[in-house]
Every structure is written in C-alpha cells, then in structure tokens.
C-alpha positions as semicolon CSV with decimal commas, in nm:
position;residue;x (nm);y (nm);z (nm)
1;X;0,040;-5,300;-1,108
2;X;-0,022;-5,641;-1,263
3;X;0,351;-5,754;-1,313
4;X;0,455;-5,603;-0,956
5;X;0,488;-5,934;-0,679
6;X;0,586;-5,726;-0,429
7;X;0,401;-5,501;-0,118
8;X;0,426;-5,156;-0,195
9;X;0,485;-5,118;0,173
10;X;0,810;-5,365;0,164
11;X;0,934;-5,472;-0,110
12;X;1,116;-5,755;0,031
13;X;0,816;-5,993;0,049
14;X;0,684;-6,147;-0,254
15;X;0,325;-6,148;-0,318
16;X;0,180;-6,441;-0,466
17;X;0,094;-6,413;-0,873
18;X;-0,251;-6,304;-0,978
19;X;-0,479;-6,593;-1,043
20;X;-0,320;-6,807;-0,808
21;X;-0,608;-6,784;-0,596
22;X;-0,883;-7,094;-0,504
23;X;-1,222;-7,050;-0,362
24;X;-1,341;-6,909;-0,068
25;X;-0,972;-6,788;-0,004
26;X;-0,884;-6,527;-0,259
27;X;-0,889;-6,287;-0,040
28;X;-0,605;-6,476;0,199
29;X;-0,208;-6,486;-0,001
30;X;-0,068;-6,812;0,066
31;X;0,357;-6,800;0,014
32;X;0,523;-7,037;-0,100
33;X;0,338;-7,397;-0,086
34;X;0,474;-7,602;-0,358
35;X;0,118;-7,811;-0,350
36;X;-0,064;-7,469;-0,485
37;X;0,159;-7,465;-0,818
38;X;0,089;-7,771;-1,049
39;X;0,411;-7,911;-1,129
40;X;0,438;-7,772;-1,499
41;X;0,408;-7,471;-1,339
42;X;0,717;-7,490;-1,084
43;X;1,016;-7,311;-1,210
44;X;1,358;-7,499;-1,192
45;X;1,608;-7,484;-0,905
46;X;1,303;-7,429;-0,647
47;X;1,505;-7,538;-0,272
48;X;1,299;-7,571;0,008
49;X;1,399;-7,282;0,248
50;X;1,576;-7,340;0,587
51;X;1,296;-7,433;0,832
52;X;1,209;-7,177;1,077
53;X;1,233;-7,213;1,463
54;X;0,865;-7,183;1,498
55;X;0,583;-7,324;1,339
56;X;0,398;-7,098;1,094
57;X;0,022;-7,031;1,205
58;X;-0,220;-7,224;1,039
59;X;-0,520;-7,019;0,877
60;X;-0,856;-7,164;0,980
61;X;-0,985;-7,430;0,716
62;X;-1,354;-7,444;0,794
63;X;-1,613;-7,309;0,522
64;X;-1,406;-7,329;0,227
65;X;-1,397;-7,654;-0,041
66;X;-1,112;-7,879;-0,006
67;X;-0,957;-7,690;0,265
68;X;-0,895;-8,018;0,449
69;X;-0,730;-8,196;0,208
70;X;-0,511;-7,902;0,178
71;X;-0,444;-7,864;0,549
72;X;-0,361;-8,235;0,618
73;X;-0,146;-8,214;0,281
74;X;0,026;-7,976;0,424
75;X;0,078;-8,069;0,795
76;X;0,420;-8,264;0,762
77;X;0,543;-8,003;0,505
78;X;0,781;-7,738;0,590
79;X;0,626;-7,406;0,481
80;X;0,827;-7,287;0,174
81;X;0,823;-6,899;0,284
82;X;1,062;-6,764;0,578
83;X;0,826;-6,527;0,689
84;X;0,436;-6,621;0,906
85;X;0,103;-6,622;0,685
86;X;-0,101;-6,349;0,911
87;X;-0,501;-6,377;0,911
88;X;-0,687;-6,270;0,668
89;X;-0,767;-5,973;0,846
90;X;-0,410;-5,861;0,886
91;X;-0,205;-5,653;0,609
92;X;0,007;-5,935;0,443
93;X;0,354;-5,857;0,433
94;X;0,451;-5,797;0,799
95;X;0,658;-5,984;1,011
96;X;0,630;-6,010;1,370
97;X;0,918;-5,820;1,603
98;X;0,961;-6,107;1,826
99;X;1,013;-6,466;1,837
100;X;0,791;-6,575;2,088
101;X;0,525;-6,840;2,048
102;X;0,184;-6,685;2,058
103;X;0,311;-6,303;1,971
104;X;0,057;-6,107;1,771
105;X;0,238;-5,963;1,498
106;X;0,219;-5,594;1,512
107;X;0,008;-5,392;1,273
108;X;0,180;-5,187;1,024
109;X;0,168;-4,799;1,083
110;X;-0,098;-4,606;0,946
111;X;-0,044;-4,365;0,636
112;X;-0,206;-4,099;0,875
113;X;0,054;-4,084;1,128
114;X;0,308;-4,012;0,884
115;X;0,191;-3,696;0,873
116;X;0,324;-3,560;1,212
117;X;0,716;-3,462;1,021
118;X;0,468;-3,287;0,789
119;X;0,234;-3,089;1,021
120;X;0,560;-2,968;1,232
121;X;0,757;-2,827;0,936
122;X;0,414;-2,658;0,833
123;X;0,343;-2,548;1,178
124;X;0,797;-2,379;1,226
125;X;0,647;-2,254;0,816
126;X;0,380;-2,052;0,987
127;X;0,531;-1,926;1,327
128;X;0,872;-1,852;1,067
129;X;0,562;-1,591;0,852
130;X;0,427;-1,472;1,155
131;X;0,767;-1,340;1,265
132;X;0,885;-1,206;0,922
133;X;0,513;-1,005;0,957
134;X;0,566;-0,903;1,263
135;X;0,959;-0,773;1,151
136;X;0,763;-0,631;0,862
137;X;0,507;-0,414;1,104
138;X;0,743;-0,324;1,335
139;X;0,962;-0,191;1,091
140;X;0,725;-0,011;0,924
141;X;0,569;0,142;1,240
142;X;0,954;0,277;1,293
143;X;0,977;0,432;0,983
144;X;0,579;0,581;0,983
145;X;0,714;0,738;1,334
146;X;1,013;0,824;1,234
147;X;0,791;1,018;0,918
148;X;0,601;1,221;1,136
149;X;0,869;1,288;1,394
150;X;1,049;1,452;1,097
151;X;0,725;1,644;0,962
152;X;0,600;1,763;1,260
153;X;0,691;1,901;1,581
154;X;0,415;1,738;1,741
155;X;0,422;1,382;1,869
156;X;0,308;1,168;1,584
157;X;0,027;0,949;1,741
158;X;-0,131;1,308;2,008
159;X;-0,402;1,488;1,876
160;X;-0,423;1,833;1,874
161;X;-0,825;1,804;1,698
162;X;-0,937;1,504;1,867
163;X;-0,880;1,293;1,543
164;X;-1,101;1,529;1,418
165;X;-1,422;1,419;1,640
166;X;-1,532;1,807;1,629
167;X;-1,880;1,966;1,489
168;X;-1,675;2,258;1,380
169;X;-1,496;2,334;1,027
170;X;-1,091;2,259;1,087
171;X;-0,886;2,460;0,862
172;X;-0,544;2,391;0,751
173;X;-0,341;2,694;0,544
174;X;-0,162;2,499;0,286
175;X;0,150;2,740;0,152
176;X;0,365;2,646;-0,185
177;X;0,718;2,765;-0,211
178;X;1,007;2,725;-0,447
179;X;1,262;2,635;-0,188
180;X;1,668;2,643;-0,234
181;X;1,765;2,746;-0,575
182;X;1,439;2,976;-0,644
183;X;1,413;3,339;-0,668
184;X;1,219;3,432;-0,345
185;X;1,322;3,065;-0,193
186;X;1,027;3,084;0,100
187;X;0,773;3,364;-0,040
188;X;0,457;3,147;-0,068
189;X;0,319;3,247;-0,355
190;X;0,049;2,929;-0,311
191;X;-0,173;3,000;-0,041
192;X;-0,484;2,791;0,008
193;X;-0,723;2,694;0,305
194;X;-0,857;2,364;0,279
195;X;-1,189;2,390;0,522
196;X;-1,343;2,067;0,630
197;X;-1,642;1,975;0,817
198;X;-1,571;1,661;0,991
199;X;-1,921;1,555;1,042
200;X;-2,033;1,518;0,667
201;X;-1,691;1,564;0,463
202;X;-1,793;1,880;0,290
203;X;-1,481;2,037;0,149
204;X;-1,379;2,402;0,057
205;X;-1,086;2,506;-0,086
206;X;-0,990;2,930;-0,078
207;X;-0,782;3,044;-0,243
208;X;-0,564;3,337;-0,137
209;X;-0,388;3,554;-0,408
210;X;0,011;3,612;-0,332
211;X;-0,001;3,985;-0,411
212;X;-0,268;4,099;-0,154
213;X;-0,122;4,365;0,021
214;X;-0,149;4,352;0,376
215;X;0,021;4,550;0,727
216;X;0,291;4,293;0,899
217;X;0,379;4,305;1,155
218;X;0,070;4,383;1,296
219;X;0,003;4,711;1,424
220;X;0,395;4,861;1,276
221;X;0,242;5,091;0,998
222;X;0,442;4,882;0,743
223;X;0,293;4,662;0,443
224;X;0,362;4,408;0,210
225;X;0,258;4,151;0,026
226;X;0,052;3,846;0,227
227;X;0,298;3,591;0,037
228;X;0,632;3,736;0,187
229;X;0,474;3,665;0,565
230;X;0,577;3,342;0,582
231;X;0,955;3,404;0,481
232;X;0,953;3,768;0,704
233;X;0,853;3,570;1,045
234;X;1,025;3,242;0,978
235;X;1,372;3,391;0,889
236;X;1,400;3,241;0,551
237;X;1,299;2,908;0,688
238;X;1,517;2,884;1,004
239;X;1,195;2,858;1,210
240;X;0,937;2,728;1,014
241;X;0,701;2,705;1,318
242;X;0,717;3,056;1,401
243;X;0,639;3,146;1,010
244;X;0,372;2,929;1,000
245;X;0,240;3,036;1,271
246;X;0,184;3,414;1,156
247;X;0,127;3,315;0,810
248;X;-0,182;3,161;0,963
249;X;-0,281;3,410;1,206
250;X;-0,289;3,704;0,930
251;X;-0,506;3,472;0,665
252;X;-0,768;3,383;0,999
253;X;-0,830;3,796;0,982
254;X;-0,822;3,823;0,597
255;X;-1,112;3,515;0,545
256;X;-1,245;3,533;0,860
257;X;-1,228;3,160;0,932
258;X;-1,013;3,035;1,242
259;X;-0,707;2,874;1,039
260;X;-0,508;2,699;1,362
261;X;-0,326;2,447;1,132
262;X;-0,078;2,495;0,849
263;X;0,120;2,299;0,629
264;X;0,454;2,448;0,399
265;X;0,513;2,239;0,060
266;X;0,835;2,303;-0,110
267;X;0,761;2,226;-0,510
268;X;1,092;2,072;-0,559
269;X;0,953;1,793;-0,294
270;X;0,583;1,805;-0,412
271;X;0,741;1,722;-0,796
272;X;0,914;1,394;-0,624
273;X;0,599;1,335;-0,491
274;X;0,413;1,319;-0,735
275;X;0,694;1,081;-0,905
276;X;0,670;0,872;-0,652
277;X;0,312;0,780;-0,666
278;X;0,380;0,733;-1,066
279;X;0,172;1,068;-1,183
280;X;-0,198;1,187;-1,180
281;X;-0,440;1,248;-1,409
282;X;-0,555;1,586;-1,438
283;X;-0,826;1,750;-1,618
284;X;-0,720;2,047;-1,790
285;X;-1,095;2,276;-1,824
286;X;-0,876;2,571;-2,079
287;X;-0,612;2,534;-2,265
288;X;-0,318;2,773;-2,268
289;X;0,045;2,785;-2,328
290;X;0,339;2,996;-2,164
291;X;0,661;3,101;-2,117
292;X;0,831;2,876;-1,808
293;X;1,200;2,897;-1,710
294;X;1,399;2,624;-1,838
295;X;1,616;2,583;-1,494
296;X;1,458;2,676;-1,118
297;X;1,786;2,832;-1,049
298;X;1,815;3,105;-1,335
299;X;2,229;3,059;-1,203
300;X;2,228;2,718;-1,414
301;X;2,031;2,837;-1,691
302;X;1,851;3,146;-1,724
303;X;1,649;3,101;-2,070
304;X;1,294;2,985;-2,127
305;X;1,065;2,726;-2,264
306;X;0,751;2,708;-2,411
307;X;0,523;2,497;-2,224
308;X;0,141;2,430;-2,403
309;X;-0,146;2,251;-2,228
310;X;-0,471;2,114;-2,455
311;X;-0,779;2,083;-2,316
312;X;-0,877;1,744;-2,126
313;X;-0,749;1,467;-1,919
314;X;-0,354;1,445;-1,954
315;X;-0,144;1,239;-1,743
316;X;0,143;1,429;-1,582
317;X;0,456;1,363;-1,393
318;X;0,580;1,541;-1,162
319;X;0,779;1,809;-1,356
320;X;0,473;1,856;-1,571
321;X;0,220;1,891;-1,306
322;X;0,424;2,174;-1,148
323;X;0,419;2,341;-1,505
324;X;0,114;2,358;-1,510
325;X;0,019;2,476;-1,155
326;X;0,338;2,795;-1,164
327;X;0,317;2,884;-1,515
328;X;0,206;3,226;-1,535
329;X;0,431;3,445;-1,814
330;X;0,282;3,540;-2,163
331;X;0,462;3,424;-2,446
332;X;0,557;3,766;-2,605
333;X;0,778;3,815;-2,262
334;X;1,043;3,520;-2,353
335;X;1,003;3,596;-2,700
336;X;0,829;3,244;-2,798
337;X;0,539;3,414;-3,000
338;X;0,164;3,486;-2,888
339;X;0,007;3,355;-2,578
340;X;-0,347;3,175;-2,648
341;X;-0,522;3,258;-2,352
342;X;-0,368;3,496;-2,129
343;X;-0,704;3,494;-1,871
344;X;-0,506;3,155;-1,766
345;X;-0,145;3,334;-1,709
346;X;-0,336;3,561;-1,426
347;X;-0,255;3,441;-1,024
348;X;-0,610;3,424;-0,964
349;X;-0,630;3,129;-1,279
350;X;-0,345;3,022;-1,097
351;X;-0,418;2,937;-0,811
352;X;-0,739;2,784;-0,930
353;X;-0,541;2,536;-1,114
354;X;-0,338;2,476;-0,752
355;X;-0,645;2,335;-0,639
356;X;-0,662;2,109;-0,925
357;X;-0,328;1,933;-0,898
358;X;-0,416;1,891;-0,508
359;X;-0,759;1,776;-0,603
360;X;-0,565;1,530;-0,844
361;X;-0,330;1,411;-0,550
362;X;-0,503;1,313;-0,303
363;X;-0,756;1,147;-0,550
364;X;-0,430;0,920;-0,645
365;X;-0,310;0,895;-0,298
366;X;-0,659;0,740;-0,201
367;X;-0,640;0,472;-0,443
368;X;-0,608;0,114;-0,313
369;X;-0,369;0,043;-0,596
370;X;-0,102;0,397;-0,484
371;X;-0,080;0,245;-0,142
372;X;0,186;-0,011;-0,190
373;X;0,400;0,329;-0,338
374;X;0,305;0,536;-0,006
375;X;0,619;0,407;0,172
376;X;0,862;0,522;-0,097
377;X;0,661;0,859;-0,114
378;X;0,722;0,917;0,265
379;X;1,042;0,979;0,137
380;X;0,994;1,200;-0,093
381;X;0,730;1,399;0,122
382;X;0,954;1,391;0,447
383;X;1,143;1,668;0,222
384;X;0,856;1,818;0,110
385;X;0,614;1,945;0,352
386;X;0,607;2,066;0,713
387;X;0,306;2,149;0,958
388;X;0,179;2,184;1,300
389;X;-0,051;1,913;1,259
390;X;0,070;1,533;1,409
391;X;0,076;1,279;1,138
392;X;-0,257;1,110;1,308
393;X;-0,447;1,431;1,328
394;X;-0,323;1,502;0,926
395;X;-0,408;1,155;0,814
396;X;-0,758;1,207;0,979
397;X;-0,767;1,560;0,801
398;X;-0,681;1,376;0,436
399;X;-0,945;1,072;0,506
400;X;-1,221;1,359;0,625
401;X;-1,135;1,554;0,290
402;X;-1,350;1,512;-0,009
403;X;-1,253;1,708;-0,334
404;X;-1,485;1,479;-0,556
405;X;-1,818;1,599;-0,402
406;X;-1,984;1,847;-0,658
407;X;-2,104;2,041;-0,364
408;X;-1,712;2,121;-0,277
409;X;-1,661;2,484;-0,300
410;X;-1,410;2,670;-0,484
411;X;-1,341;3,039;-0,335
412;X;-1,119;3,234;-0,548
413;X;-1,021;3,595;-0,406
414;X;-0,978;3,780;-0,714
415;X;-1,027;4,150;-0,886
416;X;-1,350;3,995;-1,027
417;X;-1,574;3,983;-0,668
418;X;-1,388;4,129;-0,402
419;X;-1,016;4,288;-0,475
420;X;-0,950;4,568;-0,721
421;X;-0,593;4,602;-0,874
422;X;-0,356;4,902;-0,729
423;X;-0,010;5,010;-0,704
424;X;0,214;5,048;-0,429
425;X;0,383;5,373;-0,374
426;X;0,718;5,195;-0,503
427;X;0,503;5,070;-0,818
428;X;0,460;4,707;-0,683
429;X;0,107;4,534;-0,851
430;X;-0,088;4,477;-0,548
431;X;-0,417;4,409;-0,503
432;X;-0,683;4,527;-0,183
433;X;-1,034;4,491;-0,090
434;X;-1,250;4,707;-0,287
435;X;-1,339;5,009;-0,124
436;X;-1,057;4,954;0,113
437;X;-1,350;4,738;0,292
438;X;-1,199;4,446;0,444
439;X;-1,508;4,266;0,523
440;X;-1,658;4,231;0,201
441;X;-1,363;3,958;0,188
442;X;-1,533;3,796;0,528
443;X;-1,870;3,856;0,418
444;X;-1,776;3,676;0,116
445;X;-1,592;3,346;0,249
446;X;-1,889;3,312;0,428
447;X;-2,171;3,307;0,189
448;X;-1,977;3,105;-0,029
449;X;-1,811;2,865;0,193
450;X;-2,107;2,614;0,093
451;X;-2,161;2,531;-0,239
C-alpha cells in the first residue's frame, strides 16, 4: 500500500517514504537521518531522539556512490531512529531482545510456523469426526442387532445356510396374513416360495393357492384348507415357530421342493413398509376394479369401496399397494356396479399380482437412493415379518435374489394346469390335484422351475 509507512509485521516502526531511496542502496531503509531529507523537505518540530546506550551498526559503505561522504557525514551524528538499522539481508523492522554489544538481532518468525494452533485444532476436528462415526456405527450395529434379535429366533450374525455358499436351490415359504383386527387374523391366504440358486441368482417364485385342500395333521384323516395350517399349529400366533414350521413342512410335500426356511408378513406391517421406503412403482399388466372393505376390522366399519386399477406403471403407497395385491370381490357383491375383468378377482390372479408388489419391493429396497430410509423401515418391518432365517443368512437370501432376470420363473398352481375346482362335503370351494394325482403338482414345479 503506497500511503502505508509502516511493517505489516509491526506497526510500530516507520518505514521510510517511497522514493526516498539513492543508488546502490534501495534495497537497504535508512530511519531517520536528517542528512537524507533536503531541508525543504523536513517537516517542523523534528527533535532529535534521546540517544541510545549503544551505537547503531553501521551498514557497509563500499560499492555504492557517495557512500563515504555519507558515512563520515554521519559519524558524529546521533542516529535519529530509537531502534538498530539491520543488514540488508535482515527483515527491517525488528529489534534485537537484548542489549548487549555484538548481539545478532533475532530473525522474525516465519509465517509457516504459525500454522502449528491451526494443524492441532484440525487434527482434535478430525479425531472429534472419527468418534462421532464411530458413536454413529456402534449405534447402528445395536439397533441392526437388536432388529434381528427381534425377527428371528436365531442369533443374528450364525448361519444356518452358510451365507448361502451352497450349489443347491434354498427356499424360503413367504406367508401373508391380515393380523389383529382381520377376519381370519393368521390364515395365510399369501403363500409363496421364493427358490434361489445361489450360484447364478436364478429366481422362482410359486405360488400356492389358499384354498387347496389338504389332510393336517398329518396322518389324522382330517382336512382343510393349506392356508389355515399356519394359524392351526401356531395357536393363533402364540408360537409362530412351531406354525411356521408345519406350514413349511406340508408345502415341501405339496411342490416337492425342500422349503427349510419361512418367513410370516402381517399386511398391516408390510403397508408401513412400504411407507417407509416412500412407495414403489408397480406395473399393472390388466386392469380391473373391485369391491374392497373400507375398514380391516368390519367392527369399525363394515361397508365397501370401489377400488379401480388402469393399466401401466402407477406409483403406490402403502395402502394402495395392498389394494391391489388382496382385492378379490366383484363389484355386483357390494353393490358398486359391474366388475371389468373378473379373470383378475380369481386367487390364482391374485397371487400372481403378490409376486408383483414383492418383485416391486425389493427392486426399491435395492436402490442406492432407499438405503438412507432402511433404518426407519427396520421399524416398521420389526412389526411386520418373522422367520427362521438369521438376519445375515436373510440379507444374503435378498442380495442372491433376482426378480428382474427375464429368465425368473413364475409358477402359478391354478385350475388351469394342475388343480380342478371341488366342494367340500360342508360346501367349502376347494380346490385338489386333478385326478386326485398329487404328483402332477411335483412333476410340474419341476419342469417349470426354470424358465
């Protein structure tokens, strides 16, 4: 700054004007020295200052013109500055710390070293992160445990299928019920086994129809329907392992596949799911449109709604993806007027459109930007599902999974390949194999299990 006469470092020692400077010397500041100011240039009221106790050093006069005049000029003149003139190759501005005759003044502190404050508050910065991560980790690691403690009654991090390390298909029974408040709270009128290979991903999804009438308990000459197993052996959901457990064991003889694992989904919890991961996109192949009960619990409110769903991609909550997965009663029976397509009100349509709203799921829960939601949908899924599967072996089971491969098959059991419709001898719908043949229901699984 041109009008500034001061060190930036110290303020309290002038610097000598610009253009003040002779000859070989401009780069040396000389304080002070009323012979370097012609005397029109001297300002009024300009008192020598008190002389010091020690002589001011003397720069070196050699090499520059006139510097010897100058010098003897000044050699019975007391310097006009209280501070030393340092060499040239000294910072100007700098006094020395002590008194003593022949003490090299000190040099001034580097910028650099200024930085030490700087690197310590950045270096407390980083270890205070590190700790607020490692807070962060270990709190989330509590409540992950704590997720699969309450899911499962295995440990969360054991393995029951070697993190799925296996040549062999690993089948899980997935079972939909209505819960508390429901008609029919635990029948599991959703049954589906999800089949994966873990080796290359393939997928297959069958589909079990509620009203296949089957002999439980084994062996006792009495039958029922396949989706009332669940609620029979588990005591309305007392003990779910013990339900699950036969549910499974009767739909390994039915499809012939070895279904070890199963997993219960209440659709009260699977609707706050689905909230909680802010929806899915679903594509709807046929449209249709139904009756659907206004209220789960016909106790609050026992009327209906009309519920309509176009063909195409439609974004649903969770309410609305539920709709469309249950909704199975014509319009004529609520009184609402005439049903569109009533092929789609059937349980076999049904349950195919099951496997599309758990196609659409995990297809949102795999997205990087849903993960960042997956701890407040613990929540909602720690009331949702139950299974016999530890959380590491059922996270291994979802990442094996692959819905989106076109080669994923889609096995329906229905009165169009292998069941035939038929009445029970209190005039229940039922269905059973053709024939009375339970192996064409095998036979079939197992031609069709790859696409």
């Amino acid at each position: 700054m041109a009008n500034n006469f001061f060190d930036s470092d110290d303020a309290t020692v002038p610097m000598q004007p610009p253009g003040q400077q002779h000859g070989a010397q401009q780069d040396k500041l000389v304080l002070g020295s009323f012979h370097d100011q012609p005397p029109s240039q001297r300002r009024p009221y300009q008192y020598p200052p008190p002389q010091e106790p020690f002589p001011a050093w003397q720069p070196p006069t050699q090499g520059a013109p006139g510097s010897a005049a100058r010098a003897s000029s000044r050699a019975n003149v007391p310097p006009a500055q209280p501070y030393p003139v340092y060499p040239p190759q000294q910072q100007p501005g700098r006094v020395a710390e002590t008194g003593r005759a022949g003490s090299r003044p000190p040099y001034p502190p580097q910028k650099g070293k200024r930085r030490r404050p700087r690197l310590m508050i950045g270096c407390l910065a980083a270890v205070a992160l590190f700790c607020i991560l490692v807070g962060l980790v270990f709190t989330t690691a509590q409540r992950v445990l704590a997720f699969g403690s309450a899911i499962s009654p295995q440990s969360p991090l054991s393995t029951q299928t070697g993190y799925m390390n296996t040549s062999e298909r690993t089948n899980l029974l997935v079972m939909g019920y209505g819960g508390l408040g429901h008609d029919g709270a635990y029948l599991t009128d959703s049954l589906v086994v999800v089949s994966v290979n873990p080796q290359n991903k393939h997928t297959t999804l069958v589909s079990v129809p509620r009203d296949l009438w089957i002999q439980y308990p084994p062996s006792s000459g009495q039958y029922t329907k396949i989706n009332s197993v669940y609620e029979f052996a588990s005591n309305n959901n007392s003990n779910p392992v013990t339900g699950g457990d036969a549910a499974a064991q009767k739909i390994s003889l039915v499809t012939g596949l070895n279904v070890k694992y199963w997993m219960t989904i209440n659709f009260a919890g699977f609707r706050d799911l689905i909230n909680s991961i802010g929806g899915i996109d679903v594509y709807v192949p046929d449209a249709f449109n139904a009756c659907y009960p206004a209220n789960d619990d016909p106790n609050i409110n026992a009327s209906w709604i009309k519920v309509q769903f176009n063909k195409g991609t439609q974004h649903m909550d969770g309410e609305t993806a539920i709709r469309y997965a249950r909704a199975r009663e014509p319009l004529e029976v609520c009184g609402k007027g005439t049903s569109m397509n009533l092929a789609e009100l059937t349980d076999f349509a049904r349950s195919a459109r099951q496997q599309i709203i758990i196609k659409a799921v995990l297809a949102k829960i795999k997205q990087i930007s849903t993960w960042p939601k997956l701890f407040a949908a613990m929540t909602a899924l720690q009331h949702t599902i139950y299974t016999n599967m530890s959380l590491a072996d059922l996270s291994a089971f979802a990442l094996k999974m692959n819905l989106s491969d076109p080669k994923t098959a889609h096995i329906g059991l229905s009165n169009q390949n292998v069941l035939m419709d038929s009445q029970s001898n209190d005039g229940q719908y039922i269905l059973l194999p053709q024939n009375g043949n339970w192996q064409l229901i095998t036979d079939y699984v197992k031609q069709h299990l790859y696409n």
